[in-house]
MARPA-479674 format. One record per residue: residue in one letter; x, y, z of N, C-alpha, C, O in turn. Coordinates in steps of 0.05 Angstrom, whole numbers, plus 5000, padded with zeros to 4 digits. Each point is the difference from the previous one (the first is absolute). Layout:
aXYZXYZXYZXYZ ...
//
This chain:
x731618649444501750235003498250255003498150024986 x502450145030498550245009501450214979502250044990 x494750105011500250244980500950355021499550075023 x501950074953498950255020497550144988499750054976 x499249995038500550095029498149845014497649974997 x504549905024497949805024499850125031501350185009 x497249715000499450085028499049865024500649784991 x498950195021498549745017498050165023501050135019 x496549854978497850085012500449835033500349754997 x499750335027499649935026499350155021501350185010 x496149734997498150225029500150264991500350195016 x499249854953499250334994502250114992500050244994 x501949645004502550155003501649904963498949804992 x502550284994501049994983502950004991501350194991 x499749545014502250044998502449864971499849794986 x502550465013501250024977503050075012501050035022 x499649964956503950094996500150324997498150134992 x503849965013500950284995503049964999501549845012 x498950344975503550195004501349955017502049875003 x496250315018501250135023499749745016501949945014 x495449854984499949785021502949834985500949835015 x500250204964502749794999502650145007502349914997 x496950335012503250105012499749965027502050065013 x495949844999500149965032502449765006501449924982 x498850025039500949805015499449724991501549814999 x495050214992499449734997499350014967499649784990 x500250454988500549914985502349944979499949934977 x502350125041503349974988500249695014501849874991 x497050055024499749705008498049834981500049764997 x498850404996498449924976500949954972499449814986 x502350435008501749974977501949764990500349924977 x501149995050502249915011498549744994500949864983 x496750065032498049684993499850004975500549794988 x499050404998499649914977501550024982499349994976 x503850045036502549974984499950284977500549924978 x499150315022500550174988503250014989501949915013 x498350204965498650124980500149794978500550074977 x498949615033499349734979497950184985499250235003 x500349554977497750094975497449975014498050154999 x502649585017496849925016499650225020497650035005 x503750115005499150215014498950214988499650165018 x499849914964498550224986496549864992497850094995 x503449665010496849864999497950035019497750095000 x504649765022498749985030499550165006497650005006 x503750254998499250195017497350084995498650125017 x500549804957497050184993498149855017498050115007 x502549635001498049815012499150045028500950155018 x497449714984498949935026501549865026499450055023 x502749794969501549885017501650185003500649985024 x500950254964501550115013497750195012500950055022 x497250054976498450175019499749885029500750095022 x497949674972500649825028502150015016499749965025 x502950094963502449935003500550195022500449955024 x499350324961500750315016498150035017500350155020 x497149714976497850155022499749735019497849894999 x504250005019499549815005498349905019500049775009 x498150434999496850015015498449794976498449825007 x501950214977498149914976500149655011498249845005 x503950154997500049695005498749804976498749805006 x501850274975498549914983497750014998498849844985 x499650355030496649964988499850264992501850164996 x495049905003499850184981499749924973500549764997 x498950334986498749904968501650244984500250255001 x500849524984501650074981498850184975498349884986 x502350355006499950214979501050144990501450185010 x497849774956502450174986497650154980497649985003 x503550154978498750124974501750104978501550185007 x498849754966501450074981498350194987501250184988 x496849825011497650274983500650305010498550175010 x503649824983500350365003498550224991500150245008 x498349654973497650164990497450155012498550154988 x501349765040498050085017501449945029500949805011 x498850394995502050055033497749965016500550105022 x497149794977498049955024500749705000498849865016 x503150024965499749745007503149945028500649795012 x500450454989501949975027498850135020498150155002 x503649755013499350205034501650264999501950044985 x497250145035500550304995502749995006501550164989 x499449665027503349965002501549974990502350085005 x496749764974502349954978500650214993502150125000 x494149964984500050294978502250205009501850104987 x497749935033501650285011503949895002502050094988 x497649725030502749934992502449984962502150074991 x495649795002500949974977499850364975501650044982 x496750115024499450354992502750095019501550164988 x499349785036502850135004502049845000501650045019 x499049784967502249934989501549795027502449945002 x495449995015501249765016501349795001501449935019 x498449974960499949714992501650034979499349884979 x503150295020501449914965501649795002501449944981 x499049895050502149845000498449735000501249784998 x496350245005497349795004500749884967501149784997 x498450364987498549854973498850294982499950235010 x499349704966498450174982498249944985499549765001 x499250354985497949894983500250144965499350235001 x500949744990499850084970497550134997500450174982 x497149865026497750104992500950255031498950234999 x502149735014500450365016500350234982499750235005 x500949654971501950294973496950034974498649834989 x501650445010498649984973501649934978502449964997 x495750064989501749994965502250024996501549804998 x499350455000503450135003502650025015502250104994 x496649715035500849975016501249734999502149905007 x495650014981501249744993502049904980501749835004 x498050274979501950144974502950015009501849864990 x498450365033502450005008501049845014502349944996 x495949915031500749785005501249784991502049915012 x496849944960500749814983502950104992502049865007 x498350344981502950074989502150025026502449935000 x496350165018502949975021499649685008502249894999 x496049965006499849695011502249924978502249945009 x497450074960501249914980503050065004501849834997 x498850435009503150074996501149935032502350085005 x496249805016501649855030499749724986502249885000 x495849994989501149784994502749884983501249805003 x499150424977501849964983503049985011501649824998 x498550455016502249975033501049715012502149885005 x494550084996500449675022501149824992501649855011 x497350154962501249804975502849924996501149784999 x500150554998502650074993501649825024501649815000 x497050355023501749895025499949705004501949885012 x496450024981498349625004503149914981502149905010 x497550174966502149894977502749995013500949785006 x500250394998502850085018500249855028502149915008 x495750065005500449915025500349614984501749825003 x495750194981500549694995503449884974500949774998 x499950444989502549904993502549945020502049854998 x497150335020501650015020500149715012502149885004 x495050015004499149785014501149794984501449825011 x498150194963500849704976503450135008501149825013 x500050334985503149935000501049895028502249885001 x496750165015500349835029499349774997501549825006 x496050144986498749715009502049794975500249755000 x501250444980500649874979503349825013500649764998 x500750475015503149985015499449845021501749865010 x495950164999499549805024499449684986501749845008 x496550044975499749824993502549974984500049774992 x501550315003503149864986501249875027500849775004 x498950475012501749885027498549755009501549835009 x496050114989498649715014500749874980500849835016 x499850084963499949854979502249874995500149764995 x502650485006502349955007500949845025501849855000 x496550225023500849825028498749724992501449804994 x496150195005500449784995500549744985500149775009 x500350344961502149884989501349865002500249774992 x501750485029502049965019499649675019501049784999 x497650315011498549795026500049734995501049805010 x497250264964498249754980503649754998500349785010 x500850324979502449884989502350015019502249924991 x497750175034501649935026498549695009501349805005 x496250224995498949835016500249714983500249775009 x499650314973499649744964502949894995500049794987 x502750315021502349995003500649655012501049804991 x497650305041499349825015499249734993497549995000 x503749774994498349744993498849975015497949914990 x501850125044497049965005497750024999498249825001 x501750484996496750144997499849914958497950084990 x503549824998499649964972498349775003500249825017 x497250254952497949774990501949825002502350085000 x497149655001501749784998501649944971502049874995 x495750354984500249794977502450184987500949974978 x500050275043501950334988502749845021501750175004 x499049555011501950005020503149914973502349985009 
//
């Protein structure tokens, strides 16, 4: 699984995801491959296959690169840096070490109070789910029942030793 922030190095050139490259033409066709707004799409998109995907010159070559060390920005290319310093990429992915201290602080507390949301909503959506799947398996259970003892009725299809 690819980290952010990835990129893929080919003939000098450096290529990545942006914003603006997923409101084009080809990356709302991109979105669309990768089934947005599934869970696995917040994955993919950070990767290399979807870079391939949108830059479809790449053809798959090129050498694959990423970096999670946010701690020293010589370990990216000036493209990212800059992209990522103006705020290109907020639909790309994030990193937890972009924030200092306090930043992070606040981060954690808002991460904490959307999960709690999610939760709320997960619970509700899945009682919802058990009272369907619950009215639905009465209904299979009940048919065949049903079925079981139409067919068993029958002395033919009966074990010999039930005639």
């Amino acid at each position: 699984m690819c980290q952010f922030a990835s990129w893929v190095e080919y003939k000098d050139k450096v290529y990545f995801l942006t914003d603006k490259k997923l409101s084009t033409k080809e990356g709302k066709q991109l979105k669309k491959y990768l089934n947005y707004p599934s869970s696995h799409y917040f994955e993919d998109i950070k990767g290399h296959g979807a870079i391939c995907k949108y830059h479809y010159e790449l053809n798959k070559k090129g050498k694959d690169c990423e970096c999670t060390d946010f701690n020293n920005i010589e370990f990216f290319p000036k493209e990212i840096v800059k992209a990522i310093k103006n705020m290109e990429m907020t639909k790309i992915g994030y990193s937890f070490d972009l924030l200092n201290g306090e930043g992070k602080k606040l981060f954690k507390k808002i991460r904490q109070s959307a999960l709690a949301e999610y939760r709320k909503i997960e619970q509700s959506a899945l009682a919802e789910y058990e009272k369907i799947e619950q009215s639905a398996l009465a209904e299979y259970n009940q048919k065949i029942l049903s079925e079981f003892w139409k067919i068993f009725k029958q002395k033919k299809y009966r074990n010999p030793l039930w005639k």
